[in-house]
N, C-alpha and C positions, 0 to 999 in steps of 0.2 A: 475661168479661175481655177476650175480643178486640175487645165493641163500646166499650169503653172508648178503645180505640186511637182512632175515630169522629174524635171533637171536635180530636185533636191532626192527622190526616189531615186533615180542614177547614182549621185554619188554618194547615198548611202549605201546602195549595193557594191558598189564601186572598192567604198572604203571596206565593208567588211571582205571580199574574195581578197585585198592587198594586206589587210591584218591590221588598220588603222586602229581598230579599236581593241587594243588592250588592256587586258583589267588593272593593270597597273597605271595606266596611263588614265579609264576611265575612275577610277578612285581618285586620283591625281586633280582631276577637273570638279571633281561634285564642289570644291570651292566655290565654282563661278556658278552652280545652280543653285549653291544656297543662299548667294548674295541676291542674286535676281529673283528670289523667293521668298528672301527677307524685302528687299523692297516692295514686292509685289504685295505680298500680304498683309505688310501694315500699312497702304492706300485703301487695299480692299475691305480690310474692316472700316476704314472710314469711310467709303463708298456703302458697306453694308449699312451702317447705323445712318448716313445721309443721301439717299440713293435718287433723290426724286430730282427727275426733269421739268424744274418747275418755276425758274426764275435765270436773271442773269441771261448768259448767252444758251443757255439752254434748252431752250426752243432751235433753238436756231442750230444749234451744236446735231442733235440728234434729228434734227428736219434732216442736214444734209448726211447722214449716215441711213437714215430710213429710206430716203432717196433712193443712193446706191445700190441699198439690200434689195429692196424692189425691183429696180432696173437697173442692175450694174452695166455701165457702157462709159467709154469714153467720145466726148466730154459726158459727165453725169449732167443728169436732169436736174433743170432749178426748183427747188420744189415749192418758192415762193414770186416764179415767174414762167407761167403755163409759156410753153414753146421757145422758151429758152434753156439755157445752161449752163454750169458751173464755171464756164471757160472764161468768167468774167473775175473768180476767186481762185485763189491755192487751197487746193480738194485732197492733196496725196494722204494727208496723215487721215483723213476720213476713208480714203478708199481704203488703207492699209486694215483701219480698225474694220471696216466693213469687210473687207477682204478675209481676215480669221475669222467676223461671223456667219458667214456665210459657208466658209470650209466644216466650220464647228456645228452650223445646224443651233447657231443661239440667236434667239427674239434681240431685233436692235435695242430696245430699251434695257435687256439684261448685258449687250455685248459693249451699249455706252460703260456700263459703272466696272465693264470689265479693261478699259481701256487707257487711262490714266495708270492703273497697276503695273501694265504690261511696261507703259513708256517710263515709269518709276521703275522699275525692276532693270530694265534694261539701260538706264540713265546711270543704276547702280553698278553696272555688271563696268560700264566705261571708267567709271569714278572710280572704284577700285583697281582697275587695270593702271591707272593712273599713278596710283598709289604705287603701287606693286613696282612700275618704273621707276620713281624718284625715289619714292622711301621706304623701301619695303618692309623695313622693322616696325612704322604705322600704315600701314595700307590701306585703313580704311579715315584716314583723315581728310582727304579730299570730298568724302561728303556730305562734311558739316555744313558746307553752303546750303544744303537741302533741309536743314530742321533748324538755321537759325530764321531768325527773326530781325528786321531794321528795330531802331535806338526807336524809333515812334508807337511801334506797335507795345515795346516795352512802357512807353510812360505812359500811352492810354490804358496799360494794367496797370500801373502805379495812381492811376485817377480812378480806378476804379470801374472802366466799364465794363458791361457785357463783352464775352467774350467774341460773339458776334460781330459787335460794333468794331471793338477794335480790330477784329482781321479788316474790315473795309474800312474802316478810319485811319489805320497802318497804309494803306495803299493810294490815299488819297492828299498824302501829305504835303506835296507841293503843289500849290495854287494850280487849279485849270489842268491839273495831269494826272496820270495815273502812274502808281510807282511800282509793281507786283516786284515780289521775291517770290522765288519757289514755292517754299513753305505754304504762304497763302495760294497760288494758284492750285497746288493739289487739293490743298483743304476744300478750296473754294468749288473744286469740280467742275469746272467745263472745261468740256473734249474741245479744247479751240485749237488752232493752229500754232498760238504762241509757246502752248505748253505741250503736247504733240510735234514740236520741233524739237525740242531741248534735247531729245534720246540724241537728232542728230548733232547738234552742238558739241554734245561729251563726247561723242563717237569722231566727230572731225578732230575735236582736242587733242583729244588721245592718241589718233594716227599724226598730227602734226608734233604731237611731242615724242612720240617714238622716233620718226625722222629727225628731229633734233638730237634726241640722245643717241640713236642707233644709225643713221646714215652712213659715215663712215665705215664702220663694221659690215654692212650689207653687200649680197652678194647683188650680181644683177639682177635676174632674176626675183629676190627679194624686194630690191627697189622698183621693180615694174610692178608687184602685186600691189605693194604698199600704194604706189602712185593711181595704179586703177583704182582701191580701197577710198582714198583721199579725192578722188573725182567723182568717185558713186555719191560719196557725203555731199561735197558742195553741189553736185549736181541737185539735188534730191531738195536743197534748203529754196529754191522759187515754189516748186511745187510744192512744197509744206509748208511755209513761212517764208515768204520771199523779203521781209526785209532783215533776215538772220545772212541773206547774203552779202547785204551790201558792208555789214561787218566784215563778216568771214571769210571775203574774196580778197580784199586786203593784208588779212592777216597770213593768208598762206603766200603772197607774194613775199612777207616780210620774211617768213620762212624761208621761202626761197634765196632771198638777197644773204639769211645769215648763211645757209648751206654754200653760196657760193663763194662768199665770202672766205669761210675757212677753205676752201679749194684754190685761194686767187693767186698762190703759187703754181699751179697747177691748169693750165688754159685750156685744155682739154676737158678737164674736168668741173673746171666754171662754169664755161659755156653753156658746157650737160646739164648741169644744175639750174641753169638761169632758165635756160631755154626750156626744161621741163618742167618748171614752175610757175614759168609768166605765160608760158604759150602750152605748151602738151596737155598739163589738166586741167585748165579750164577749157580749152576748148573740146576736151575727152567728156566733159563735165556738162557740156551743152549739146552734142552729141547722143551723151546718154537719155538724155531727158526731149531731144528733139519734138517729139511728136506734142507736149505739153509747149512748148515754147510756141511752135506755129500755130497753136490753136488758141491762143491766151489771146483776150478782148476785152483785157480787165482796165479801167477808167485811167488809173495812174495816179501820177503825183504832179503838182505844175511845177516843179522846180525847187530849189536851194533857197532858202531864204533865212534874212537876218531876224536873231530873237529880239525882241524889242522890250520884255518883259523879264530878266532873267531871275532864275530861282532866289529869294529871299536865303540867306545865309545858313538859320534857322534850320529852316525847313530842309533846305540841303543835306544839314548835318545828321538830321534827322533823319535822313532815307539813308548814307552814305556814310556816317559817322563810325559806327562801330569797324569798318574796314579800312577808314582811316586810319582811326585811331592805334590798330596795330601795326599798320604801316608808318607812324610816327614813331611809334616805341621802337619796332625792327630796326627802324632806319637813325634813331636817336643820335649815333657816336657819326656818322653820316652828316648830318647836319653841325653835331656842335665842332666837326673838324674843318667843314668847311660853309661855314652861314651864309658866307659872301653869295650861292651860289640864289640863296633866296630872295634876290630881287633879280630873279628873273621872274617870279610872280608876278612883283610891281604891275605891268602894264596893264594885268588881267583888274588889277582894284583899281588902277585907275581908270579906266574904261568902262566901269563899272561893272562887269564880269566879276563879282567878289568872293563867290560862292567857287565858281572855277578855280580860282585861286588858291583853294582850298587841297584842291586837287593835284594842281600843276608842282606846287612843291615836292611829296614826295616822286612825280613822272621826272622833275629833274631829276634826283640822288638816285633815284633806281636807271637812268640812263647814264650818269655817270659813275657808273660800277664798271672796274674791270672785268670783273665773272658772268662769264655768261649762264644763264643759268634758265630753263623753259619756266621758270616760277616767276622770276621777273618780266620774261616776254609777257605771258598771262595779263600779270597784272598790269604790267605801261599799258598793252591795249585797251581793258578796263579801264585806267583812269585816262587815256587819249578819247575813249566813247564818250565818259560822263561829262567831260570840259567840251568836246564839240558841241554836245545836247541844250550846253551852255548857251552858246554863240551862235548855233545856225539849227533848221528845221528843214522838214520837207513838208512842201505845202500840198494839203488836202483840203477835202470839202467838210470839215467838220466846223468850222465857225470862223468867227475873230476872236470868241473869248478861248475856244478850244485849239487856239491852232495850232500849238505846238502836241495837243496829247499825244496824237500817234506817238509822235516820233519816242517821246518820252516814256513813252509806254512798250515800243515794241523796240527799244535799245538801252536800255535800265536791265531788261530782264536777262539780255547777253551779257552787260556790262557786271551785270551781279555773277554770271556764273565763272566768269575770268579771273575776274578778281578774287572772288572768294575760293576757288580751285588753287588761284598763285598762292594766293596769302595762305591757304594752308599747309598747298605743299613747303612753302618758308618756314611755316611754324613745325613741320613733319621734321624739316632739316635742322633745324635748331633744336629740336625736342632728342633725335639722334647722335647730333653730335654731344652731346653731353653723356654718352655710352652708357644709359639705362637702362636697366633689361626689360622691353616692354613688349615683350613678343607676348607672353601671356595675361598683364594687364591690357594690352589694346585689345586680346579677345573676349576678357570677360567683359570689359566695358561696354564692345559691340554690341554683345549679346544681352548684356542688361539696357541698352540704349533701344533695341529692339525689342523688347518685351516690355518697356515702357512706353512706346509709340502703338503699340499694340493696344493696350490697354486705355491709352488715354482715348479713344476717340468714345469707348464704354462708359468713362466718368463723365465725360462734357457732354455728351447730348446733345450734340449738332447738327439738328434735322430740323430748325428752324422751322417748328410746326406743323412739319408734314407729316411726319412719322418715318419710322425706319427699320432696319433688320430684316432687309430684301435685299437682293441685288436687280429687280424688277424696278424700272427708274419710271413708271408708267402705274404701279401700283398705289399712290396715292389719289390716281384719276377717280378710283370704284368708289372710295368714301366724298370726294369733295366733290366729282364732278359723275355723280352716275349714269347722268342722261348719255351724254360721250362717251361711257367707259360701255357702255352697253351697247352702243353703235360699233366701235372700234373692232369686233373679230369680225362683224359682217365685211365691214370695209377693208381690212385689209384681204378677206378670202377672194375678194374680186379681182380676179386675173388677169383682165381685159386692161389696154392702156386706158387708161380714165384720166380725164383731166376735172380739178374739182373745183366748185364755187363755196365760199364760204366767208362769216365775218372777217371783215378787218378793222382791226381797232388800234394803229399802233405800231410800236413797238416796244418791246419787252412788257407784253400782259397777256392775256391767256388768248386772245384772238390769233388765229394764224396757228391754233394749236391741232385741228384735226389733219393740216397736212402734214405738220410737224412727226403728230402720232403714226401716219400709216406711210407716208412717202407718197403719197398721193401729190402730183403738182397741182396748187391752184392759181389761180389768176391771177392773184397779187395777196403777197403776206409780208408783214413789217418793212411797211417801205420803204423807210430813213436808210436801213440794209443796202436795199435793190439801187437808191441812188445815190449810195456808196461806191456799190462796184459798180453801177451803169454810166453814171454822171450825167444822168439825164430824166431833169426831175418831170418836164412834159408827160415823156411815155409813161412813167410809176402813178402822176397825177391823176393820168386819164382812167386808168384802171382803178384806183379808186375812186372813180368818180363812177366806171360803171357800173362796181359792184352795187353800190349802193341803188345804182338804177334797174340793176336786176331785181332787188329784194323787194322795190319799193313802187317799180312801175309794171305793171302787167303786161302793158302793151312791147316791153323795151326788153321783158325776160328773155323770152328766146332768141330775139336778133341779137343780141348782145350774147347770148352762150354761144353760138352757133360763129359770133366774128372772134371766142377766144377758142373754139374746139372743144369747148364746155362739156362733160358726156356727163356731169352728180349736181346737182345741186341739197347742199347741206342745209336743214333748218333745225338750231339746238337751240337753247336757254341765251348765249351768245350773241346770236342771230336776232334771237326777238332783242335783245338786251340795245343793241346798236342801233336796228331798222325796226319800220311799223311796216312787216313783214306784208304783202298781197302780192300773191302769184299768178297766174293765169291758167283758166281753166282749162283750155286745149293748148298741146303741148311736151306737155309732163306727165311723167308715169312715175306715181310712189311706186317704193322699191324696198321701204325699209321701214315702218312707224310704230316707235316701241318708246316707251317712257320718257315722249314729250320731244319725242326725235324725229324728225321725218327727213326722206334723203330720196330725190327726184331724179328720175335718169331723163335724158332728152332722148325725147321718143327716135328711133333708129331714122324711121323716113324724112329726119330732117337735120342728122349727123352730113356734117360734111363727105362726100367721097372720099 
């Protein structure tokens, strides 16, 4: 990892002998680091006041970063499937984070609450870049998608709940799915992959809306950096969050088609266009990423299928309402000039699709707009995601009553940042054209909008019991769980590859937590996970079928450690809590027993060769 540092050492040398960094020019830039330091810092106070690894995907978030830290290698180690590996999930944004802590010399549990900041700060640097394009006199208005909130979240504070409640009763507003907006996935804090992708969502945005506005103007050479730029992005979204491509691979063909579009006088220059947007970057883009592609064994999807259930109208409005609703207002004189165009809805209520419906109206009026404009692309694609979500699903193994979540789940959270980017850059253009001098109102607002985001996470207190004002995400273990917390420096100072045995209870509850803590891989941890991405509930079955027979049968301990390459066996509070613990007398060598902890290595002479 260190030689990686290499190339960026080079052309920092590089730039300073050529004269790149001039003081004019770096005074010029402190812009873009106070943006990405205002985003940064008001995550991290909310990560300082709510820092613990202790719920949600969380477990599971910082297993696969403690992993890495451990033994960084590709594929990374499963650390909840001894002699397997990651090569069954998308790992990039965990290797990335793991990647700075590791260069930084910071404890995985301090570098999780350091990691959402980073991809906030850097989500910001894209969103204002964005600004800075369409409408520079508000620049920072494209990232109001990131601190509003859905119409639901708003009425569960109008009824009065916990603040708490309503961020997870905000997300769970339409039946059997899950609905995240931004907002709540920071608050919420897990390092997962949906929200660890988003840095590259704004970051493709933004190069594809520069190509809209700037292609023309571009030198060659320009257009080739930008094109490699725009293939590193979509490359990069399998390994980070692979179904942000099945959006975004789309959306840059449509790019494509309008670029060649304005060229179609021009045959030379079409062609160029077409042919480097349906063929040159993505295949640059799978290329890039080759080594991850061949090695990927990850379970899949079965296929397209029809929703059978579609979203209640309600509940619809309720996740998707507020950016309707300004898309009704924008588009108002749109409509009342021409209504006729509103039964092309029709089919969607008759078919019962009613909620879609909802939607399709204004994707007509903004498709039949003469101006082209990257704020309407934005948003048609938005509201073309939310109407698909409508009508068809990708099938997983998550149930019959769950079977659309995924989809709903990991295409809402693109479909909110489109939309809400379009719709603001519309509201930047309209706020502009009316020639008000807002160059130093939009700065003080920032900077009061940022010292309010600062402070609120001080007033609310949301550490949901664990406590907080750390960035140590592993510091609530020494008061609730001290047996574990006092095991845990022995076990991670062990050097050696260790495979470890310990409870399992589950998933999402404290069992599967000591691999979680060290990176240690054990035999099997939260196993609904493992046959998720394995699709194979047999092998996940048997294992826990041994563990249990390890804890529980004396005779079956060590043939059973010896057929997973077992070298620790753990016994906490946990352990007794699950099994009626009885181990065998020959065998086992305590290694550790301190405050009701005991941790068994399997004696060398009967380690596998």
């Amino acid at each position: 990892m260190f030689i990686a540092l290499v190339p960026f050492a080079l052309l920092l040398l590089l730039g300073g002998i050529r004269g790149w960094y001039k003081t004019t020019d770096l005074k010029e830039w402190t812009i873009w680091d106070m943006v990405f330091l205002a985003g940064f810092a008001v995550l991290l106070m909310v990560r300082w006041m709510n820092p613990t690894i202790s719920y949600a995907e969380k477990f599971m978030d910082h297993a696969f970063l403690a992993s890495m830290m451990r033994s960084p290698g590709i594929s990374p180690l499963d650390p909840w499937y001894a002699g397997g590996t990651l090569s069954v999930y998308y790992y990039l944004g965990y290797w990335m984070v793991a990647t700075v802590g590791l260069l930084t010399g910071t404890p995985s549990s301090i570098a999780f609450n350091l990691g959402l900041p980073m991809i906030l700060g850097m989500c910001a640097v894209s969103l204002y870049a964005i600004g800075r394009l369409i409408v520079p006199r508000v620049p920072w208005i494209p990232l109001l998608p990131f601190i509003l909130a859905n119409p639901s979240f708003i009425l569960h504070v109008l009824q009065g709940e916990a603040l708490g409640s309503v961020l997870w009763d905000s997300t769970r507003t339409i039946a059997n799915t899950i609905n995240e907006f931004p907002l709540f996935s920071f608050l919420w804090g897990d390092l997962h992959p949906h929200v660890m992708g988003l840095f590259v969502q704004v970051f493709l945005i933004l190069l594809l809306v520069l190509a809209l506005v700037s292609w023309g103007k571009m030198t060659k050479y320009s257009r080739l950096v930008l094109a490699v730029l725009i293939a590193l992005a979509l490359g990069s979204m399998p390994p980070m969050n692979t179904w942000d491509v099945l959006i975004y691979a789309p959306i840059l063909l449509v790019v494509g088609a309008v670029l060649a579009w304005r060229e179609r006088k021009n045959n030379s220059r079409w062609i160029g266009n077409a042919a480097l947007f349906f063929v040159g970057i993505p295949v640059l883009s799978v290329l890039l990423y080759l080594p991850y592609y061949l090695m990927l064994q990850s379970a899949g999807v079965g296929g397209v299928m029809l929703v059978t259930s579609p979203s209640a109208p309600l509940e619809f409005l309720l996740v998707h309402g507020l950016f309707l609703a300004v898309l009704y207002l924008m588009l108002g004189r749109d409509i009342i000039a021409r209504p006729i165009l509103i039964i092309l809805a029709f089919p969607f209520v008759l078919t019962g699709y009613v909620a879609a419906a909802f939607a399709v109206v204004p994707l007509i009026y903004l498709i039949n707009k003469r101006e082209q404009r990257p704020s309407y692309l934005l948003v048609a694609v938005g509201l073309v995601i939310i109407i698909v979500c409508e009508i068809v699903y990708l099938k997983d193994n998550m149930g019959e009553l769950y079977y659309r979540m995924n989809t709903v789940f990991k295409c809402y959270l693109p479909a909110w940042i489109l939309m809400g980017t379009g719709i603001s850059l519309m509201i930047g253009k309209w706020w502009t054209e009316r020639n008000c001098d807002l160059h130093l109102p939009t700065r003080v607002i920032a900077i009061i909008a940022v010292i309010i985001l600062l402070v609120t996470p001080l007033v609310l207190h949301l550490d949901y019991g664990f406590g907080g004002m750390t960035l140590d995400g592993l510091a609530y273990v020494e008061t609730m769980h001290p047996e574990d917390a006092a095991a845990l420096p022995f076990l991670r100072n062990l050097s050696s590859p260790e495979i470890l045995i310990e409870a399992e209870g589950g998933d999402y509850t404290y069992f599967s937590r000591i691999s979680s803590f060290t990176g240690i891989p054990a035999v099997i941890g939260m196993p609904f996970h493992e046959y998720m991405w394995r699709g194979n509930t047999a092998r996940v079955s048997e294992r826990v079928a041994d563990i249990r027979e390890i804890y529980e049968n004396p005779s079956r301990t060590v043939p059973l450690m010896q057929k997973y390459n077992a070298t620790l066996l753990y016994v906490g509070p946990a352990e007794r809590e699950r099994y009626h613990v009885s181990l065998p007398v020959q065998g086992l060598s305590a290694i550790y027993n301190q405050s009701g902890v005991q941790v068994y290595r399997l004696q060398p002479s009967l380690l596998s060769p």
